[in-house]
N, CA, C and O atoms as a Tripos MOL2 file, in Angstrom:
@<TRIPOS>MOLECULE
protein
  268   267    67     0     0
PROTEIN
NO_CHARGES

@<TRIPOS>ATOM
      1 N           0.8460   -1.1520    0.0000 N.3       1 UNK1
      2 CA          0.0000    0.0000    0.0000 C.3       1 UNK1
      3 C           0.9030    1.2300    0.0000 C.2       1 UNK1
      4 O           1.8940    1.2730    0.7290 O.2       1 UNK1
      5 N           0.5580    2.2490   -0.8300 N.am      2 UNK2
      6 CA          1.3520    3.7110   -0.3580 C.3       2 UNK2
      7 C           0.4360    4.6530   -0.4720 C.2       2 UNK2
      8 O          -0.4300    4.8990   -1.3120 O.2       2 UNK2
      9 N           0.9520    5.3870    1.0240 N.am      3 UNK3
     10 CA         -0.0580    6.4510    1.2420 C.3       3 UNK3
     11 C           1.1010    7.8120    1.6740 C.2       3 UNK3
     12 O           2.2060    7.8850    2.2120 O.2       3 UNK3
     13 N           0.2610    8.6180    1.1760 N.am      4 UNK4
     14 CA          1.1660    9.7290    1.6590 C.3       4 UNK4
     15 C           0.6900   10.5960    2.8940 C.2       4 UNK4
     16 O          -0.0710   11.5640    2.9020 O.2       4 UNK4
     17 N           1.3230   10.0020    3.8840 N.am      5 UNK5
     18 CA          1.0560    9.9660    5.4220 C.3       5 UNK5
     19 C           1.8030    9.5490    6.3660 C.2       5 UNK5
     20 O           2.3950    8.5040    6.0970 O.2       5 UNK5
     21 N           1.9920    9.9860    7.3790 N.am      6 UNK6
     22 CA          2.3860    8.8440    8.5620 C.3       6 UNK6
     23 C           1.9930    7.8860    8.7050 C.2       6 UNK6
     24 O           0.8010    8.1840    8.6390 O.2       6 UNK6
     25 N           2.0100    6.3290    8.9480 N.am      7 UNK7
     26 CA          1.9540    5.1510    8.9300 C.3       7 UNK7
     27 C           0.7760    5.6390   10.8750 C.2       7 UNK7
     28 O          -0.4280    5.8290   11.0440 O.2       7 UNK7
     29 N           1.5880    5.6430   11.5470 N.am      8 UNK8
     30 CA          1.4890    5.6650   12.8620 C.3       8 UNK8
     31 C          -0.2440    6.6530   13.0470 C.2       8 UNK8
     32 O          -1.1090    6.4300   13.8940 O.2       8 UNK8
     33 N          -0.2630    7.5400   12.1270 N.am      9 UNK9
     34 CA         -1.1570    8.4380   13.3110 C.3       9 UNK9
     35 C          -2.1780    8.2890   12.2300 C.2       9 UNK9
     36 O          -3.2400    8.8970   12.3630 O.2       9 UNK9
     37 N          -1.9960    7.6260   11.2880 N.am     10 UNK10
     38 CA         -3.6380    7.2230   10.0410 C.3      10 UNK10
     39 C          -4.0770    5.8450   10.0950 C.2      10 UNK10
     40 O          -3.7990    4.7380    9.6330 O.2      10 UNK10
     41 N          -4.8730    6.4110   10.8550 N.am     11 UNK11
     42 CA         -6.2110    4.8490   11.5800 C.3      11 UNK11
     43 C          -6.6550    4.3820   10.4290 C.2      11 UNK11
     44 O          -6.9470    3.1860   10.4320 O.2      11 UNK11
     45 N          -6.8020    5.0030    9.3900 N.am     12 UNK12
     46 CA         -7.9830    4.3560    8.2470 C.3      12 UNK12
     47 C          -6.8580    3.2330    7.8530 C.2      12 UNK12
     48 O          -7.0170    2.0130    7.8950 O.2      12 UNK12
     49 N          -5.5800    4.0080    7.4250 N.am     13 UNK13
     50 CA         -4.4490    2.9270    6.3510 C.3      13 UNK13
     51 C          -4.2520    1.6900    8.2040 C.2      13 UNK13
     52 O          -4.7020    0.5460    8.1440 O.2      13 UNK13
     53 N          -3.8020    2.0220    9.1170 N.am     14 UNK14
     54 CA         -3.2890    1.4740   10.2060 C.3      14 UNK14
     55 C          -4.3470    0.1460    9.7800 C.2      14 UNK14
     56 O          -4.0330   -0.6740    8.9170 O.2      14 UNK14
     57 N          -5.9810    0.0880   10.7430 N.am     15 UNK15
     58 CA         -6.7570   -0.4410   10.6500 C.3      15 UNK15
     59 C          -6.9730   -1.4840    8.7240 C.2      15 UNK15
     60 O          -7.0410   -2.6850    8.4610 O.2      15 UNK15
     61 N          -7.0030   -0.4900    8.0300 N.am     16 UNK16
     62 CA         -7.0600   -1.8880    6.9880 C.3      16 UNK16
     63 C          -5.8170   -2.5090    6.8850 C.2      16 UNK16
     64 O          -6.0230   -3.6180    6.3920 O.2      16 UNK16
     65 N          -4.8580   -2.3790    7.0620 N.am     17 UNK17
     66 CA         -3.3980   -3.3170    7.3490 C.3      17 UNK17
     67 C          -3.4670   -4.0760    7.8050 C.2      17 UNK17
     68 O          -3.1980   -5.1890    7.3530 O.2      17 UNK17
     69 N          -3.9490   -3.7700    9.1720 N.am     18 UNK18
     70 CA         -3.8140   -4.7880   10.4210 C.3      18 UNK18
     71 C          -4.7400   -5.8510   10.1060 C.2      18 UNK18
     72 O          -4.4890   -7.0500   10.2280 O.2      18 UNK18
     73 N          -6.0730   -5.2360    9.5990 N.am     19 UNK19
     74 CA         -6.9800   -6.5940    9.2940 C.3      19 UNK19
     75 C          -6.2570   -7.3370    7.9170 C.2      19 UNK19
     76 O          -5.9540   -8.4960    8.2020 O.2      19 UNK19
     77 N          -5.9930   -7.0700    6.8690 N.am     20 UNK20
     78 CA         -4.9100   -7.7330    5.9120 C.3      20 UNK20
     79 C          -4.1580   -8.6610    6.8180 C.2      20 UNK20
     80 O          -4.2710   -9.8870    6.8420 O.2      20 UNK20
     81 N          -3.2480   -7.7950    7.6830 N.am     21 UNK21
     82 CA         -2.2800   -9.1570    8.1580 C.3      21 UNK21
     83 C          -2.4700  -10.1640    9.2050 C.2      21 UNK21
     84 O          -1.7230  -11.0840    9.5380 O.2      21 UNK21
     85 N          -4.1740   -9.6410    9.8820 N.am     22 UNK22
     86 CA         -4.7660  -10.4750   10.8270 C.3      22 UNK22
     87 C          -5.0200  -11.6950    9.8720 C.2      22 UNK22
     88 O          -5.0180  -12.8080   10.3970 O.2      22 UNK22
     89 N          -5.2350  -11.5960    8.5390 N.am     23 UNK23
     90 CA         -5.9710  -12.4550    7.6610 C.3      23 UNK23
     91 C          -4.9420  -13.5390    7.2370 C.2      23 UNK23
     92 O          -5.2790  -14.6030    6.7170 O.2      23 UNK23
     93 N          -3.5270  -13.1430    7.5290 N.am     24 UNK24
     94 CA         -2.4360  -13.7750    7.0320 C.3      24 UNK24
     95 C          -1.6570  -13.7030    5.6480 C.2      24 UNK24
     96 O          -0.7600  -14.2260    4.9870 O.2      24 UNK24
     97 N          -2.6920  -12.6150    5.6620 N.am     25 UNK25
     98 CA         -1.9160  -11.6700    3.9890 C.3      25 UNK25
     99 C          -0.2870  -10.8830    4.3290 C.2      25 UNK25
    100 O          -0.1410  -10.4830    5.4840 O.2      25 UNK25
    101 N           0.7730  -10.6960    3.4430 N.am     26 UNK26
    102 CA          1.9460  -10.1550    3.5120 C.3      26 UNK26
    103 C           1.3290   -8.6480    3.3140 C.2      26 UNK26
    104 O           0.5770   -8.2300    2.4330 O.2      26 UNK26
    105 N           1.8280   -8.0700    4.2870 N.am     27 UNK27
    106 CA          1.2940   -6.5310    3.9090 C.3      27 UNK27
    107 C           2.3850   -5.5700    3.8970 C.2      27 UNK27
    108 O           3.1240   -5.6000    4.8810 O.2      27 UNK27
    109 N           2.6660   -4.6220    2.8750 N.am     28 UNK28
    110 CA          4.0970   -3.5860    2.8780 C.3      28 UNK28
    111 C           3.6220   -1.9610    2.5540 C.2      28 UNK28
    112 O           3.1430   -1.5280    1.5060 O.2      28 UNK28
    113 N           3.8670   -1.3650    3.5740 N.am     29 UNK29
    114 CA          3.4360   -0.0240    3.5290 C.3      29 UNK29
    115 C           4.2640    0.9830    3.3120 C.2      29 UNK29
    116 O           5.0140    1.1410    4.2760 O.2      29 UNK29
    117 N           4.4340    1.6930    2.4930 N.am     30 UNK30
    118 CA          5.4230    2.9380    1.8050 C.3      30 UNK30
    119 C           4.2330    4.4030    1.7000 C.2      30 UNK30
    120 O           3.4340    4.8990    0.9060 O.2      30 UNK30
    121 N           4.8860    4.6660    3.3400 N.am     31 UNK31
    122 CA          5.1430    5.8830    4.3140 C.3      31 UNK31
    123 C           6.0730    6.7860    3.9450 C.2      31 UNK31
    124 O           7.1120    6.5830    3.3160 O.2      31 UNK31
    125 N           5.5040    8.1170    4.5080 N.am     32 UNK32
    126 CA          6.6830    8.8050    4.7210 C.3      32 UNK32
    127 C           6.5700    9.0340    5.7600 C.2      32 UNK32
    128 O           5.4500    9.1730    6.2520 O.2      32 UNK32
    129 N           7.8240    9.1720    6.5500 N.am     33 UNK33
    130 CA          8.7580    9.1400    7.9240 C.3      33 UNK33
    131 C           9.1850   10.5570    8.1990 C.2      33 UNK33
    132 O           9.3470   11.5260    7.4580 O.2      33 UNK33
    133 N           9.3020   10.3960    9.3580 N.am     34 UNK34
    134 CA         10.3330   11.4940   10.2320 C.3      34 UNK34
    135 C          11.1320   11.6810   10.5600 C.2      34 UNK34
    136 O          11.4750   10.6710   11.1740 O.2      34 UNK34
    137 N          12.0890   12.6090   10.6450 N.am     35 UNK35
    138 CA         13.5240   12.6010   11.3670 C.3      35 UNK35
    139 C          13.9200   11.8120   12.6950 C.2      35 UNK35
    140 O          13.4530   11.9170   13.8290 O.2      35 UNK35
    141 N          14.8880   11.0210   12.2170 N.am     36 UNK36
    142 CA         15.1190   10.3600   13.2850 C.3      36 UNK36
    143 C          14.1960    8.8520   13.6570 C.2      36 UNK36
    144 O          14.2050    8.1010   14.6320 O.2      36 UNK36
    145 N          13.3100    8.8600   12.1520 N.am     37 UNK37
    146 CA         12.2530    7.4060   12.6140 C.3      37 UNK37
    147 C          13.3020    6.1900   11.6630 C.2      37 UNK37
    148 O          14.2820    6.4710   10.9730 O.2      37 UNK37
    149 N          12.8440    5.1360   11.8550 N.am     38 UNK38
    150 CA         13.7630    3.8610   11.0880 C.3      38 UNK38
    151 C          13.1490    3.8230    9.4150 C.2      38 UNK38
    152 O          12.0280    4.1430    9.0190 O.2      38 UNK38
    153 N          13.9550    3.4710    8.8800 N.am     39 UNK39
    154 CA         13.3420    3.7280    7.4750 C.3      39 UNK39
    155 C          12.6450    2.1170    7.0990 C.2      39 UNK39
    156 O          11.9430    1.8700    6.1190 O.2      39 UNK39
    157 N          12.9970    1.3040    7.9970 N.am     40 UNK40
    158 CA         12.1150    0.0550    7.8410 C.3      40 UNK40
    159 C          11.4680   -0.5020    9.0630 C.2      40 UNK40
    160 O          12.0420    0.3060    9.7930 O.2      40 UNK40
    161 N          10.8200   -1.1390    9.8280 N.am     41 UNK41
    162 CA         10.2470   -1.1300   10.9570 C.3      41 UNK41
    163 C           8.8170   -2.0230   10.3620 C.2      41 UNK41
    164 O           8.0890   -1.7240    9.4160 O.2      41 UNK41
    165 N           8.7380   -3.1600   11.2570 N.am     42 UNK42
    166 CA          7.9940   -3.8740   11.2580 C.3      42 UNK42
    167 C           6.7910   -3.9940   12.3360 C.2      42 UNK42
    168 O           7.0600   -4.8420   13.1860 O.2      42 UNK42
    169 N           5.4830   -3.3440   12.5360 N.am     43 UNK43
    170 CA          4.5890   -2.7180   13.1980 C.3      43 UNK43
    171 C           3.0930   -3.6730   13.1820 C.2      43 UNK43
    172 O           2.3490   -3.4250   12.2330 O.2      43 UNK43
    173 N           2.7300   -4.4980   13.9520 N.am     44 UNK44
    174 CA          1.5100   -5.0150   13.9810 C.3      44 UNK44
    175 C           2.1130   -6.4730   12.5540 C.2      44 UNK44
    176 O           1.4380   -6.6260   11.5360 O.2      44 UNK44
    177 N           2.9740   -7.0420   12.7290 N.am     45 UNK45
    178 CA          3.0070   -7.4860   11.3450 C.3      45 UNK45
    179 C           2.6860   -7.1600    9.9900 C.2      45 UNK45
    180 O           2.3540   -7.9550    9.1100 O.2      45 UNK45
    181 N           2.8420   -5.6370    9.8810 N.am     46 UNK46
    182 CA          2.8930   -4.9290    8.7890 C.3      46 UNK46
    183 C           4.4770   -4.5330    8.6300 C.2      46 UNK46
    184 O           5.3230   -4.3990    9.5140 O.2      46 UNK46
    185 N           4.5920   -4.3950    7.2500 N.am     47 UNK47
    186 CA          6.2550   -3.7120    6.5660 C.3      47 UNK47
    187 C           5.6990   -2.5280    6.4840 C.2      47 UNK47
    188 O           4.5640   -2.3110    6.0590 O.2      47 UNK47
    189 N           6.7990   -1.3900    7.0560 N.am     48 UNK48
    190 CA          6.4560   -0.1270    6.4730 C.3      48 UNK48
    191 C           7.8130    0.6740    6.2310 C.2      48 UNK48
    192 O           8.6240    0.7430    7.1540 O.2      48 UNK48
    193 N           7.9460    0.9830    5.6040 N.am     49 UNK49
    194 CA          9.0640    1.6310    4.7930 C.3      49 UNK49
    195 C           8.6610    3.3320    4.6920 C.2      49 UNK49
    196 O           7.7480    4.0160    4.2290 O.2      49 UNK49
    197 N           9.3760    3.4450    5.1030 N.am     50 UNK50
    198 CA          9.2060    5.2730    5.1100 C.3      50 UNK50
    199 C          10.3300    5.9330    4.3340 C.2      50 UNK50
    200 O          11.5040    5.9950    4.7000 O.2      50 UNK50
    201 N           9.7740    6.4560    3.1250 N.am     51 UNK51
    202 CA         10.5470    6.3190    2.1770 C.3      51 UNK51
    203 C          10.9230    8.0840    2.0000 C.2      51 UNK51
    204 O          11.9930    8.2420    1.4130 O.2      51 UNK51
    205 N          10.3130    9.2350    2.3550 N.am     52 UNK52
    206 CA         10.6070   10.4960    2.6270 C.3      52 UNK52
    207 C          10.2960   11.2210    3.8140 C.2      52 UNK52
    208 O           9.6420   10.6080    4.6580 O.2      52 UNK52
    209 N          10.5760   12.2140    4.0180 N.am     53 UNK53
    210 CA          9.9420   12.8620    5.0550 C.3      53 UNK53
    211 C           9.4390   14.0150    4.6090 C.2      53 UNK53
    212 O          10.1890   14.7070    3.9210 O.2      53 UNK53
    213 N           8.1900   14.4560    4.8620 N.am     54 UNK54
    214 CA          6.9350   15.2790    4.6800 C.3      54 UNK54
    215 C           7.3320   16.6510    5.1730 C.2      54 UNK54
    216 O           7.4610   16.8230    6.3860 O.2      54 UNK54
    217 N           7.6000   17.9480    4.0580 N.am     55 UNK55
    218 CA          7.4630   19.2620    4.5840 C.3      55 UNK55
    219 C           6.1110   19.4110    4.5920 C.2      55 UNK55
    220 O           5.5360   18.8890    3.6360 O.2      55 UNK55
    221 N           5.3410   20.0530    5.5090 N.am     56 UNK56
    222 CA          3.6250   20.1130    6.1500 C.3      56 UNK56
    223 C           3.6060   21.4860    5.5350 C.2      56 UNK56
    224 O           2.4720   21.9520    5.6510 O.2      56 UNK56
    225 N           4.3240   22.2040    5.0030 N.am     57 UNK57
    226 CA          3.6950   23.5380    4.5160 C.3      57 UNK57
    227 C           3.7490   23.5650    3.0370 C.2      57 UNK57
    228 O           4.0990   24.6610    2.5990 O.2      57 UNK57
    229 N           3.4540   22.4980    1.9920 N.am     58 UNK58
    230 CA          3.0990   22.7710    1.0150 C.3      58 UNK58
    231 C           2.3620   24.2020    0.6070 C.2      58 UNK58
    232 O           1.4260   24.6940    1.2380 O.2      58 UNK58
    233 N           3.0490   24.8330   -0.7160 N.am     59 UNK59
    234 CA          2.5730   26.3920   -0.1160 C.3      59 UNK59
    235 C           1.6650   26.1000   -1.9780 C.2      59 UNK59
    236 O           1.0530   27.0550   -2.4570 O.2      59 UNK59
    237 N           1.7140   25.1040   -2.5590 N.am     60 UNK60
    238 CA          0.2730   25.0990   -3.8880 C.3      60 UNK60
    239 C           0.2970   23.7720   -4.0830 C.2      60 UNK60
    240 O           0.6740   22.9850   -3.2150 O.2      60 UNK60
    241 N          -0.1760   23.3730   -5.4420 N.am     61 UNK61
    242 CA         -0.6930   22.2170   -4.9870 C.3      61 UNK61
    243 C           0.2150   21.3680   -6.4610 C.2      61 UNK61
    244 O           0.1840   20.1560   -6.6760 O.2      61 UNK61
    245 N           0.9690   22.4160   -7.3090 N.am     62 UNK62
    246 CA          2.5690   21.6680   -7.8670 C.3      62 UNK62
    247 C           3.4510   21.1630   -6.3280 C.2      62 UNK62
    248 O           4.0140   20.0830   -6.1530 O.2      62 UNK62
    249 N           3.3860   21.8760   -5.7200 N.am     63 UNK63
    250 CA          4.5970   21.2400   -4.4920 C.3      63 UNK63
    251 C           3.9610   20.2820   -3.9240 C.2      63 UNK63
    252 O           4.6720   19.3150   -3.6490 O.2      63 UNK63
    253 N           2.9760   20.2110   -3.6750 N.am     64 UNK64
    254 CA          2.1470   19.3480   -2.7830 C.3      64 UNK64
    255 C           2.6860   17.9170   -4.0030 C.2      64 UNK64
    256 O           3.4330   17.0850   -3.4890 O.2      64 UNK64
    257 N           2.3310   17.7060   -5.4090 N.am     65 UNK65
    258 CA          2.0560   16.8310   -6.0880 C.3      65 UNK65
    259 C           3.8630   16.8810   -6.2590 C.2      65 UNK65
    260 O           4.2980   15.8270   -5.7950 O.2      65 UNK65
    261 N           4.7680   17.5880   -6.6690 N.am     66 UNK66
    262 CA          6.1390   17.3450   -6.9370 C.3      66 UNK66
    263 C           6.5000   16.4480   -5.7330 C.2      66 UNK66
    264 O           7.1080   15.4370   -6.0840 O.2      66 UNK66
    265 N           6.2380   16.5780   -4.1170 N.am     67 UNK67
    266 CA          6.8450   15.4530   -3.1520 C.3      67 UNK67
    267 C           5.8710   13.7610   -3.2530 C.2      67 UNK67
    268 O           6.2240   12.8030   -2.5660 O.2      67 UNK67
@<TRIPOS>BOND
     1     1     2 1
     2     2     3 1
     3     3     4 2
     4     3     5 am
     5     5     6 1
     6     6     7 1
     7     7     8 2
     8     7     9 am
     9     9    10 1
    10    10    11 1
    11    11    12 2
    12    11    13 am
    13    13    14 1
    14    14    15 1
    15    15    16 2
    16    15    17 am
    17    17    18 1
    18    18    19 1
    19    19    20 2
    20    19    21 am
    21    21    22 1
    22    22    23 1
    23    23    24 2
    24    23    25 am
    25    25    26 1
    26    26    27 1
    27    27    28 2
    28    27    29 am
    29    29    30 1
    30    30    31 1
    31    31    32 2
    32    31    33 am
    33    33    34 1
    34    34    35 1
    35    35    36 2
    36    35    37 am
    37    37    38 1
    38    38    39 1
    39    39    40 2
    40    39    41 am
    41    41    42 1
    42    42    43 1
    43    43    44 2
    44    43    45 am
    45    45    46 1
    46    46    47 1
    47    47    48 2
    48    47    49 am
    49    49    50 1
    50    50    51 1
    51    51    52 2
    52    51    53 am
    53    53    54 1
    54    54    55 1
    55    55    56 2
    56    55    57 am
    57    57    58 1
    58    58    59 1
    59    59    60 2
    60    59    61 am
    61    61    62 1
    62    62    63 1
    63    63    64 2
    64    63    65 am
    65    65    66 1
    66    66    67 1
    67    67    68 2
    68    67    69 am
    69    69    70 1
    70    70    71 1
    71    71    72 2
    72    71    73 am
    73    73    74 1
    74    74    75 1
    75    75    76 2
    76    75    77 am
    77    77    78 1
    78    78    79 1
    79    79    80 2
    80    79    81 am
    81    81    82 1
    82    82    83 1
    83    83    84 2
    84    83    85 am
    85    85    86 1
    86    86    87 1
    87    87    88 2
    88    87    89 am
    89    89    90 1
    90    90    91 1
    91    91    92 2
    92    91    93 am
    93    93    94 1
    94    94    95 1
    95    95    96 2
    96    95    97 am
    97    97    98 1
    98    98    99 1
    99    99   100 2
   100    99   101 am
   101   101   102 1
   102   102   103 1
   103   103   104 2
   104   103   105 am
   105   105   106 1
   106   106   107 1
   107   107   108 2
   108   107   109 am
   109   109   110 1
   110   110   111 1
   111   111   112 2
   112   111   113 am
   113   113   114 1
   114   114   115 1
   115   115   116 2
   116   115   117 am
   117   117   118 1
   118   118   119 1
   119   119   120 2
   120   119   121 am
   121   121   122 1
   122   122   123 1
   123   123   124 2
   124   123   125 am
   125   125   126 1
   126   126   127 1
   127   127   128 2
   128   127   129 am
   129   129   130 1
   130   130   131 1
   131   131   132 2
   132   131   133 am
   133   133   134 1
   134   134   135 1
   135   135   136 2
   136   135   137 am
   137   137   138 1
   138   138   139 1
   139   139   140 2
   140   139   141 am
   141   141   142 1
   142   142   143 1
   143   143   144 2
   144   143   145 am
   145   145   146 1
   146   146   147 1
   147   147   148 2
   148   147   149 am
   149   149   150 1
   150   150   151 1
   151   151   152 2
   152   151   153 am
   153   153   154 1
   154   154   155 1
   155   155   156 2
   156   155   157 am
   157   157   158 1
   158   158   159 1
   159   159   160 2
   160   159   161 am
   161   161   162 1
   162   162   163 1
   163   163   164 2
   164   163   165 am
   165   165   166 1
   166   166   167 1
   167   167   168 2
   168   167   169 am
   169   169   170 1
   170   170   171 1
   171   171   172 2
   172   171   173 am
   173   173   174 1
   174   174   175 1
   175   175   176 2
   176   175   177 am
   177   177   178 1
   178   178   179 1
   179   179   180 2
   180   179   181 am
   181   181   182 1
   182   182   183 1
   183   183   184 2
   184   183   185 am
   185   185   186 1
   186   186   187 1
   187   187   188 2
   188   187   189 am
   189   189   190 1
   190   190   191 1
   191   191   192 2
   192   191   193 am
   193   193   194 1
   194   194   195 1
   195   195   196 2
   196   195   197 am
   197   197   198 1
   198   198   199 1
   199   199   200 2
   200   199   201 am
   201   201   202 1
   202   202   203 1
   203   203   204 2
   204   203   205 am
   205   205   206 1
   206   206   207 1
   207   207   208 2
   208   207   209 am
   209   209   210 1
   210   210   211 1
   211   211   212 2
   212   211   213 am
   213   213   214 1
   214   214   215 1
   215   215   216 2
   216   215   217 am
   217   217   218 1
   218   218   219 1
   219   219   220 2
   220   219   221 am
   221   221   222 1
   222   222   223 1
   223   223   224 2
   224   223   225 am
   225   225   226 1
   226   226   227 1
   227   227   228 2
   228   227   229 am
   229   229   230 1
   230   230   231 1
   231   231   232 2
   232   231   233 am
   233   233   234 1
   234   234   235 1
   235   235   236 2
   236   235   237 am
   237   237   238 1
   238   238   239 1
   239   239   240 2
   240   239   241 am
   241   241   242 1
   242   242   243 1
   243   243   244 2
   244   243   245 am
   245   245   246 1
   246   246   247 1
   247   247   248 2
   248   247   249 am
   249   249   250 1
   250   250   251 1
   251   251   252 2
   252   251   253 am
   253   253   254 1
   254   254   255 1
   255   255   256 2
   256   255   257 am
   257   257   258 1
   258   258   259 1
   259   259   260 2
   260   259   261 am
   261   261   262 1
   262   262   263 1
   263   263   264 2
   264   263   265 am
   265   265   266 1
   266   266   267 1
   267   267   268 2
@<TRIPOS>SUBSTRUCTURE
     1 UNK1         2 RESIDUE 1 A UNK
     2 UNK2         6 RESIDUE 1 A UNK
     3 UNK3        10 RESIDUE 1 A UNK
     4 UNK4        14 RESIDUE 1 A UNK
     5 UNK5        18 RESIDUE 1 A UNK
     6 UNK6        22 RESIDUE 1 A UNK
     7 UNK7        26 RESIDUE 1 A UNK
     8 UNK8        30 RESIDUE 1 A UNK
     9 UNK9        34 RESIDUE 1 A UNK
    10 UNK10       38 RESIDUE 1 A UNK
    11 UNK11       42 RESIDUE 1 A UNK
    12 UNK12       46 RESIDUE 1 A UNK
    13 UNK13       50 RESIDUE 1 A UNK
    14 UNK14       54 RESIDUE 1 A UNK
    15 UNK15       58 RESIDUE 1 A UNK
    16 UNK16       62 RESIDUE 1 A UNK
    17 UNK17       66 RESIDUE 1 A UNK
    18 UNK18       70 RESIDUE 1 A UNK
    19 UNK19       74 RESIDUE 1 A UNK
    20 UNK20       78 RESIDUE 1 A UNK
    21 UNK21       82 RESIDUE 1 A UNK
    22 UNK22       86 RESIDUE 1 A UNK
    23 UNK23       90 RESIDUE 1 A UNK
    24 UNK24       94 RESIDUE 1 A UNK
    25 UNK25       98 RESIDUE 1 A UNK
    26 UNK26      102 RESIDUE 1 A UNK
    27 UNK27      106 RESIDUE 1 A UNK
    28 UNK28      110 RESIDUE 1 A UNK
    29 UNK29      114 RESIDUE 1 A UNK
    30 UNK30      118 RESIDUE 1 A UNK
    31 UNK31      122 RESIDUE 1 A UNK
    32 UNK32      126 RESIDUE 1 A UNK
    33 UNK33      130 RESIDUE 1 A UNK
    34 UNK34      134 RESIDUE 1 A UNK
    35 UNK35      138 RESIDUE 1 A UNK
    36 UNK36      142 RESIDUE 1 A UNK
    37 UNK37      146 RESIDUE 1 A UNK
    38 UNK38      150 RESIDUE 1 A UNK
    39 UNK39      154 RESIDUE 1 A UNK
    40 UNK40      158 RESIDUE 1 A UNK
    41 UNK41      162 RESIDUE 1 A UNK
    42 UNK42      166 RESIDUE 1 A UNK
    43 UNK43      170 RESIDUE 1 A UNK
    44 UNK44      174 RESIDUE 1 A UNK
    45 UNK45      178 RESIDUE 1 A UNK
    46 UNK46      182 RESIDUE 1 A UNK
    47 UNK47      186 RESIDUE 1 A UNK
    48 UNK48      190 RESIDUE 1 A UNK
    49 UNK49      194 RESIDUE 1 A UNK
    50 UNK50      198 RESIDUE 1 A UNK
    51 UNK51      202 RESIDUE 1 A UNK
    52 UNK52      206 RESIDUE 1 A UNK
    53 UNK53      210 RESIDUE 1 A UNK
    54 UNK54      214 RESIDUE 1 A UNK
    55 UNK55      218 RESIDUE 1 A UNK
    56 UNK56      222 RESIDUE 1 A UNK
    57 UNK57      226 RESIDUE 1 A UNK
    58 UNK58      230 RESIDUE 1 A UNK
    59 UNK59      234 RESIDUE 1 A UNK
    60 UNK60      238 RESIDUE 1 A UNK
    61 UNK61      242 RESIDUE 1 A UNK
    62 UNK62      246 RESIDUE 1 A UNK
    63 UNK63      250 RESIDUE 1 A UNK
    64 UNK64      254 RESIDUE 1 A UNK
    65 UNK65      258 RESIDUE 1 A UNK
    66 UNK66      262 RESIDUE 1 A UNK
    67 UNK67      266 RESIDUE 1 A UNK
């Protein structure tokens, strides 16, 4: 799955993962991360890979879509 979000604080992506890997499905999530977070980290038996880290002040919506 890739979402462009924190892994950790988005219940919607968190919650359908967890039921995926409750089910015994392989599940791999490509996050973006924070300073100082692990760029791989294995969470609820989910993969999540945090593959950038998020400036929050996108100032239009080329920058928003260029990250």
């Amino acid at each position: 799955m890739v979402v462009y979000s924190f892994y950790e604080v988005d219940t919607r992506v968190m919650q359908y993962c967890n039921a995926l890997a409750r089910r015994g499905d392989s599940v791999d999530v490509l996050s973006l991360g924070r300073p100082g977070q692990p760029k791989r980290q294995v969470i609820n038996n989910v993969n999540v890979y945090r593959l950038q880290t998020r400036t929050v002040n996108e100032r239009s919506q080329f920058s928003y879509m260029w990250r």
